[in-house]
C-alpha positions as CSV (number, residue, x, y, z in Angstrom):
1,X,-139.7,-87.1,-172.5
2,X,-138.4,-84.6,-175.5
3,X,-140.6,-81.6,-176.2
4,X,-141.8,-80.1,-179.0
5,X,-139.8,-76.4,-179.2
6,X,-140.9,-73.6,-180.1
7,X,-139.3,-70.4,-180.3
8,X,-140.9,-66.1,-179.6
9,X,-139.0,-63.2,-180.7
10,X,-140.6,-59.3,-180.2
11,X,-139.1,-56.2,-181.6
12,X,-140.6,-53.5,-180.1
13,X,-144.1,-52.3,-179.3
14,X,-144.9,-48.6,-179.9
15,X,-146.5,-46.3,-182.6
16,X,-144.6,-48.0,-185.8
17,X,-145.0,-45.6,-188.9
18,X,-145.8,-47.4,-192.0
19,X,-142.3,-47.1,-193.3
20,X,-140.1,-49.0,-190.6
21,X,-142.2,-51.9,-191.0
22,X,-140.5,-54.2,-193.5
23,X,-137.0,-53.4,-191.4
24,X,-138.6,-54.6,-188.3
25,X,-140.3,-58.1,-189.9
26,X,-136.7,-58.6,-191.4
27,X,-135.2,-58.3,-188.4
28,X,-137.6,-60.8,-186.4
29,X,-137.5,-63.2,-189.4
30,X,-133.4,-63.2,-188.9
31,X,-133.9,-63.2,-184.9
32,X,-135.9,-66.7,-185.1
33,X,-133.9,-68.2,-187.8
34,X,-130.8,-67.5,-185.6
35,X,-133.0,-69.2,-182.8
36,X,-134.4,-71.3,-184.4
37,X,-131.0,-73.0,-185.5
38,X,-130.2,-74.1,-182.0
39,X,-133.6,-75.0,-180.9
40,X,-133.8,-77.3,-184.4
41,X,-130.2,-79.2,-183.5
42,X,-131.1,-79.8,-179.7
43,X,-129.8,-77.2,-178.0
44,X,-130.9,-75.3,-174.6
45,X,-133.8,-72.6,-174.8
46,X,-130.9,-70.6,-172.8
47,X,-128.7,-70.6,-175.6
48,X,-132.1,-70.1,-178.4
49,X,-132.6,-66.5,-176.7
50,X,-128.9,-65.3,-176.4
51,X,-128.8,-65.8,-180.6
52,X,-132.2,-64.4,-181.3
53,X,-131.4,-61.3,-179.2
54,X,-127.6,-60.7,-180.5
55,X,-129.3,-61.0,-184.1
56,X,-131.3,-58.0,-183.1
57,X,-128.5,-56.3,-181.1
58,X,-126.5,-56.3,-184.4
59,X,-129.7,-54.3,-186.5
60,X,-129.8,-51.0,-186.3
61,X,-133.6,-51.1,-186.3
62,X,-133.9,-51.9,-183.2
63,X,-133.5,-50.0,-179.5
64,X,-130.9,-52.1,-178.5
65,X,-127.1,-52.2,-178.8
66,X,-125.9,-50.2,-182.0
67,X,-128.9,-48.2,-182.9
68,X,-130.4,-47.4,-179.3
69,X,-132.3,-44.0,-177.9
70,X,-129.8,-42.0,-176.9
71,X,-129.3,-40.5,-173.2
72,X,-129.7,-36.8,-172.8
73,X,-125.6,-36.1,-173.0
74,X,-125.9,-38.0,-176.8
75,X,-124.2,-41.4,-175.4
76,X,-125.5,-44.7,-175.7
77,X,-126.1,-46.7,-172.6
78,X,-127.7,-50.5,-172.8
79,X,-129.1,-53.0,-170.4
80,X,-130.1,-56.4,-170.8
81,X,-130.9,-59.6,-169.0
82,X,-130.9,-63.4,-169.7
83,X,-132.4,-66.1,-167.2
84,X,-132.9,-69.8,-167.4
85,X,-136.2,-71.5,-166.0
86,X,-134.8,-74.9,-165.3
87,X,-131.8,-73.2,-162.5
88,X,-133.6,-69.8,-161.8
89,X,-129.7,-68.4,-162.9
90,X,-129.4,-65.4,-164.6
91,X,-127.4,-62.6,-165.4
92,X,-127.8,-58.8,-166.2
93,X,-125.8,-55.8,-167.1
94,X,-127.3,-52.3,-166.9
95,X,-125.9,-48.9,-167.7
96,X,-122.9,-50.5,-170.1
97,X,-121.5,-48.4,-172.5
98,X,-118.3,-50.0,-174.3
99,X,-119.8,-53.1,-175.4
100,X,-121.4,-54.4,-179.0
101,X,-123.5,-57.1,-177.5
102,X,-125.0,-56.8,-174.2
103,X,-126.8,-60.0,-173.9
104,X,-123.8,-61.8,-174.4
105,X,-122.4,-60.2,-171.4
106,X,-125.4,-61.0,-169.4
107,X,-125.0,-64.6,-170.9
108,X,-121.5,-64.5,-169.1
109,X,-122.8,-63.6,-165.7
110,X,-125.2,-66.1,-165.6
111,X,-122.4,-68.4,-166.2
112,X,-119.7,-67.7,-164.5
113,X,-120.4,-65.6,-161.7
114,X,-121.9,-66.0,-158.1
115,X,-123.5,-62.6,-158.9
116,X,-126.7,-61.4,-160.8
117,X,-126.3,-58.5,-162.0
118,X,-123.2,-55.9,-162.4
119,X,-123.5,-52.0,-164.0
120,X,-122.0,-50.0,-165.9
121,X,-117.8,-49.9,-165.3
122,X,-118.0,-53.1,-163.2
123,X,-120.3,-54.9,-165.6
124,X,-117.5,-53.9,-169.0
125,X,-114.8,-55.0,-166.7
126,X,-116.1,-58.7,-165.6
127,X,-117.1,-58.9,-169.7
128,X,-113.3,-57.9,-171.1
129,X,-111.8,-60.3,-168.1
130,X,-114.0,-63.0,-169.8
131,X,-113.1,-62.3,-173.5
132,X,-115.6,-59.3,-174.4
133,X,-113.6,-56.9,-176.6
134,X,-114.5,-53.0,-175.1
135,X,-115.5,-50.6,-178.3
136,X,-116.1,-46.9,-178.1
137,X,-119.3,-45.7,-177.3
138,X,-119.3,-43.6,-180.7
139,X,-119.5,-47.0,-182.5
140,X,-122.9,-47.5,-181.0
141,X,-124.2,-44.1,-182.1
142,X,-126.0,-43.8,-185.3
143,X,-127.1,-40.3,-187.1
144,X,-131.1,-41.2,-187.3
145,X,-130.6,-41.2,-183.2
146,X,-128.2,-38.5,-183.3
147,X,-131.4,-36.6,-185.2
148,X,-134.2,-37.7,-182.9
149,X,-132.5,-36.6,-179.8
150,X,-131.9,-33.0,-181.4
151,X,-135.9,-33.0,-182.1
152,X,-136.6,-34.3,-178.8
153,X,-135.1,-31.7,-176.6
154,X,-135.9,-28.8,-179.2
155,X,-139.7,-29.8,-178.3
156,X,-138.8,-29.9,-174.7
157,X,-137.3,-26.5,-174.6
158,X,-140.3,-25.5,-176.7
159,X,-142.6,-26.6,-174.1
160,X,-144.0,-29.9,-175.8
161,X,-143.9,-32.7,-173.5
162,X,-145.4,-35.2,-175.7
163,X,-142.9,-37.2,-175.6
164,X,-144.4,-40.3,-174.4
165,X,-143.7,-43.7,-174.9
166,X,-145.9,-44.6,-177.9
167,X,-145.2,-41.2,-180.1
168,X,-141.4,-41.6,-179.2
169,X,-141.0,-45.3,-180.1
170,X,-139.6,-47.8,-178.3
171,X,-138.2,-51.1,-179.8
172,X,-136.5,-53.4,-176.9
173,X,-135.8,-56.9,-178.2
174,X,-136.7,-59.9,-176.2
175,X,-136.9,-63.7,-176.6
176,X,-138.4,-66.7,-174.8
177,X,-138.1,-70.3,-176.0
178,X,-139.1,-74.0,-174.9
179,X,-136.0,-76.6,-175.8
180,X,-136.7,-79.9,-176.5
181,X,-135.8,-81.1,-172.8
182,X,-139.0,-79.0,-171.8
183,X,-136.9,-76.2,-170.1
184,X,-138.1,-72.8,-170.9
185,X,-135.2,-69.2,-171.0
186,X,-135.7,-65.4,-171.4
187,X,-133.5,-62.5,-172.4
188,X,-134.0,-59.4,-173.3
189,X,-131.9,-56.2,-174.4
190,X,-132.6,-52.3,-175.1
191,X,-131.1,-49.2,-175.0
192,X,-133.4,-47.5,-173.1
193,X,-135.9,-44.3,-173.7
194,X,-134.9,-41.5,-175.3
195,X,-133.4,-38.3,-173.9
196,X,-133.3,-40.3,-171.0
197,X,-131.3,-39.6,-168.2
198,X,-127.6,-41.2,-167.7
199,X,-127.3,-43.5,-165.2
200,X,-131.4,-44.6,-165.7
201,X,-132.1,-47.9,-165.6
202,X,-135.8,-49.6,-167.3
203,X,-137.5,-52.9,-167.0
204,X,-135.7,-54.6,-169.3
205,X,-133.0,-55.7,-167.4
206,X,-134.9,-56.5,-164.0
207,X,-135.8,-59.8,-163.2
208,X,-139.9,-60.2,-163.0
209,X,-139.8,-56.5,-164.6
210,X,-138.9,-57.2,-168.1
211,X,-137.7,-60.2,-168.5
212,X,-138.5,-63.2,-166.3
213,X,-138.2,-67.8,-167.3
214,X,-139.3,-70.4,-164.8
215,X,-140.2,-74.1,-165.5
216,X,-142.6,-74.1,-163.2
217,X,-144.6,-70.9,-164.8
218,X,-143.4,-69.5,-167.5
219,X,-140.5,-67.5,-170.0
220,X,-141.5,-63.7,-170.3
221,X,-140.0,-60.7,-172.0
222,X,-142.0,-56.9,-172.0
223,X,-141.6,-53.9,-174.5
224,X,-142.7,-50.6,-173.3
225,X,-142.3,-48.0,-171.0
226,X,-140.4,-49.5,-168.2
227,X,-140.9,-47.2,-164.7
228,X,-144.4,-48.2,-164.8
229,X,-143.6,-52.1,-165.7
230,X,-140.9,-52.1,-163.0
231,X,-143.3,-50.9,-159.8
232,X,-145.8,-53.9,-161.0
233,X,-143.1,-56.5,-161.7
234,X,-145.2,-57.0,-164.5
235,X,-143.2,-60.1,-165.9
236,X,-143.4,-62.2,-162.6
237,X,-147.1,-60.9,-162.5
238,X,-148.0,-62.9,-165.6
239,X,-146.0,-66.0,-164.6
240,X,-147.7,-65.9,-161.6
241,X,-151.0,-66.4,-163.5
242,X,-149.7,-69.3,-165.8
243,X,-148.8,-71.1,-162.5
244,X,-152.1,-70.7,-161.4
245,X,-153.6,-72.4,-164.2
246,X,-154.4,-69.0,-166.7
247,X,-153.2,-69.7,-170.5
248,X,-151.0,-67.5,-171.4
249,X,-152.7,-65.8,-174.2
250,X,-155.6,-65.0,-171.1
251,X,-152.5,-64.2,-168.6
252,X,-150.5,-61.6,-171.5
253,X,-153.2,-59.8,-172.2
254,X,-154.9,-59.4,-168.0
255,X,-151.1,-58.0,-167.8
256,X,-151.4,-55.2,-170.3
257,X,-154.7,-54.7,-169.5
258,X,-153.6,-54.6,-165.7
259,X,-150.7,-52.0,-166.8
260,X,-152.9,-49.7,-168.6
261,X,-155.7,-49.8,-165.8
262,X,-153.1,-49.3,-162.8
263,X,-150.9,-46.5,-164.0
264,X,-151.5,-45.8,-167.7
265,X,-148.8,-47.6,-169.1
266,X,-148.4,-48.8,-172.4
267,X,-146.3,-51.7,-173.6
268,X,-146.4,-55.3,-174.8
269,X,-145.3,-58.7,-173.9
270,X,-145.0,-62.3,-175.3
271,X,-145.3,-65.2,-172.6
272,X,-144.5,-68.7,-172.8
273,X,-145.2,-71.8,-170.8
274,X,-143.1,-75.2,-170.6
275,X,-146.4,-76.8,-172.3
276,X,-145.6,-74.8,-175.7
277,X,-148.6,-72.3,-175.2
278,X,-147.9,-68.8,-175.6
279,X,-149.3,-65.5,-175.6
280,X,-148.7,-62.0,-177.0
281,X,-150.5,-58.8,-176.3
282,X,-150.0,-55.1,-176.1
283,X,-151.7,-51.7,-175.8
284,X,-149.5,-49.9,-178.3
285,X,-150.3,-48.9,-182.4
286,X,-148.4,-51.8,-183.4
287,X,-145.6,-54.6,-181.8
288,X,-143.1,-57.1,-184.2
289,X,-143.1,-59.9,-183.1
290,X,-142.7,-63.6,-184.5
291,X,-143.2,-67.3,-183.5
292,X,-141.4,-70.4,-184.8
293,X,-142.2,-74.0,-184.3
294,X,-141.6,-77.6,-186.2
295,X,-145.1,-77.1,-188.2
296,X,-143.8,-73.1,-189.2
297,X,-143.6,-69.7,-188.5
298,X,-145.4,-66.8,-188.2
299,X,-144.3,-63.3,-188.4
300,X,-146.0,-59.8,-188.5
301,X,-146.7,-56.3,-187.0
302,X,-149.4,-57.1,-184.6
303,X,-152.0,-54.1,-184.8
304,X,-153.8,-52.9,-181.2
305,X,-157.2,-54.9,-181.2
């Protein structure tokens, strides 16, 4: 029996100033037209997410891929994740620094490797020995970063740690699609926090953490500040709930609620289930985000309710 598809893109959840807000609805539109194009012809909800997050890799809006936070020593370093429902494959690169599309290298070691995950040197070495083409890291950097890391640790040396996740920003991309052969996928990609430390690893890239797709529950991807995302396993948290009977717009939002009540975190997520429901929530200012299916589309900067 075919399956209506439907297609969610995020860009980011954090305190969004009035004047990146048009860059980041242009960016989602793009993302689920890109997305959209596969779903539309037939093609896997696997293959939906690894377009509607390269889309977004390729902005310069977003946290992810040529654009992202940088790490304390001024470097970009990027981790990502894409997993497919109907298998339970899926593939992740963490700590990568040489290459312009992350998710596609995830994308590759879902498909053809026995492995899950590789980092940093090992992960840019199994890409270029399946066709990735390694860049300098310098291509990645851009001067609005190169600016925000400067203010960042001139406020830490001053003494101001209010650097947290909602005043810094933080815009990981993520998708999660049903295909018309009712099998639901999951990616997402970021660059990490800001003035983080090298070698530093977020939820993004963690199966159940930030990024999570089963058939049997549902397709996740989460936004926000990742050490507190990653000791829930917040993603597999609100599958769990889907497969338990909770809608996901009920489950999405008992999981932000649940990461705010247990250790004050702040984030957002959009959920997905092989049935076509979804849900979004957050407990951030503001989260992009944007839906597609055959009736339409909608798209916006969801405000905290």
């Amino acid at each position: 029996m075919r399956t209506e598809p439907i297609l969610v893109v995020h860009g980011g959840a954090w305190a969004m100033p009035d004047s990146v807000v048009d860059d980041h609805q242009r960016g989602v539109q793009k993302a689920l037209e890109a997305g959209w194009s596969v779903l539309a012809s037939g093609g896997s909800a696997l293959k939906a997410v690894e377009e509607a997050v390269v889309v977004m890799e390729d902005d310069e809006t977003f946290d992810a891929a040529k654009g992202s936070f940088l790490t304390r020593d001024g470097r970009v370093q990027m981790d990502a994740l894409i997993m497919d429902g109907a298998t339970l494959r899926a593939g992740g690169v963490g700590c990568v620094e040489h290459l312009r599309n992350p998710v596609r290298a995830a994308r590759l070691v879902l498909s053809e490797s026995p492995h899950v995950y590789f980092v940093a040197e090992g992960a840019e070495r199994f890409a270029a020995e399946h066709g990735m083409k390694l860049i300098d890291n310098s291509e990645l950097v851009i001067p609005r970063e190169r600016e925000r890391l400067a203010i960042a640790q001139a406020k830490a040396a001053a003494g101001e740690h209010d650097l947290t996740f909602a005043g810094s920003g933080h815009d990981t991309v993520g998708a999660i699609a049903l295909d018309v052969n009712g099998h639901l996928a999951a990616a997402t990609s970021t660059g990490g926090t800001l003035n983080k430390a090298p070698g530093r690893v977020g939820d993004s890239s963690l199966i159940g953490c930030g990024c999570y797709a089963d058939d049997q529950s549902a397709a996740v991807s989460c936004t926000g500040w990742g050490e507190p995302m990653m000791k829930l396993v917040l993603g597999k948290w609100a599958a769990d709930r889907v497969q338990t009977g909770a809608a996901p717009e009920m489950a999405a939002r008992e999981a932000i609620g649940y990461l705010s009540s247990r250790l004050n975190g702040h984030g957002g997520m959009i959920l997905l289930d092989s049935r076509g429901r979804y849900g979004i929530a957050h407990n951030t200012p503001r989260m992009a985000w944007g839906m597609r299916h055959r009736e339409g589309s909608y798209l916006g900067i969801e405000i905290e309710s």
